[in-house]
Every structure is written in C-alpha cells, then in structure tokens.
N, C-alpha and C positions, 0 to 999 in steps of 0.2 A: 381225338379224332379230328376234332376241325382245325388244331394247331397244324397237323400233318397236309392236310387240306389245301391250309392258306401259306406252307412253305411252298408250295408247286406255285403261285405265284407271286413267292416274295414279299409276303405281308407277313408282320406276328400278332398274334392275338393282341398284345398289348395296343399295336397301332388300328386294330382295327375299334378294338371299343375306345380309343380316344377322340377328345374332343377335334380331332383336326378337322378342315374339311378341304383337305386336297385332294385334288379331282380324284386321282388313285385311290385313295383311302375309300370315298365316298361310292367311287365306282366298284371298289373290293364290297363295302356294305349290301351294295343293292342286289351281286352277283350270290353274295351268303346269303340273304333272304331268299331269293327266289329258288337257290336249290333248297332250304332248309323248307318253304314254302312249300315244292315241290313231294316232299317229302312226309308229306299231312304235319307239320310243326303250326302251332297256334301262333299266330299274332303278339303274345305275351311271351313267349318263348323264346323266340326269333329274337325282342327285341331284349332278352337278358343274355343271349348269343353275343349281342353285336354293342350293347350298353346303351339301347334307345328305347323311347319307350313308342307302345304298341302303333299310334297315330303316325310316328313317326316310322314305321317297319311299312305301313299301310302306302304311305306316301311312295315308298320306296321302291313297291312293288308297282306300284302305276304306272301303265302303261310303258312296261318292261318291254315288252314285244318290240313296240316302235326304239324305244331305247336302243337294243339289241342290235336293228339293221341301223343305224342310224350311230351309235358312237361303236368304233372298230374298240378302243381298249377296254370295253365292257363284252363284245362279242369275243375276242382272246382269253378275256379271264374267263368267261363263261367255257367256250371249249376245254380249254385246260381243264376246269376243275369237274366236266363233266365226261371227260375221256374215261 
C-alpha cells in the first residue's frame, strides 16, 4: 500500500527509507508521517515506515501546519497523496 502511495508522487520506498537528505526525500518523509500519523499509527511505527527512529518521526511532524503553508512542494505531495 504505501509503495502505491509513494508512486503518485514519484518516490520508491527504497528512497524513502534512505539515508539521503534531499529536500524531496526529506519532504516525501514528513508528508508519510503525517498521513500515516493522521491515521492513529504510533510514533515507533511510522518511524519503521520511513527507517527512522521514533525522535526522529516526532521532529518531523513539528510544526507541519506552518510547514505545509509555507513550503508549496510539501503542500503538493501532501494534496496528491490525500486526494
């Protein structure tokens, strides 16, 4: 299911749990936390989703809101993957 997910915006799972930290990448992560978040998934969960660990899922969801109006290609992936 989240391989299918993250084809609608052009990620594969493989790049998502990788070490990169290209803006895209980084901004696909925090867009998969907050639906997966969204979706009562635990903190420990999320971050075996995404291959990070839980502090790091926490960081990610901070202050996502302002995130969201504030960088447009986090507000894009987030539409797409919530359509």
């Amino acid at each position: 299911m989240i391989e299918a997910t993250l084809s609608r915006i052009g990620i594969t799972l493989d790049e998502l749990q990788s070490n990169s930290r290209k803006r895209e990448l980084v901004c696909a992560r925090r867009v998969v936390a907050k639906i997966l978040r969204d979706n009562s998934e635990s903190l420990h969960s999320i971050g075996r989703v995404i291959n990070r660990d839980h502090s790091t899922v926490a960081y990610l969801l901070k202050d996502f809101d302002v995130i969201l109006k504030c960088d447009e290609m986090a507000r894009e992936m987030y539409d797409r993957l919530t359509e």
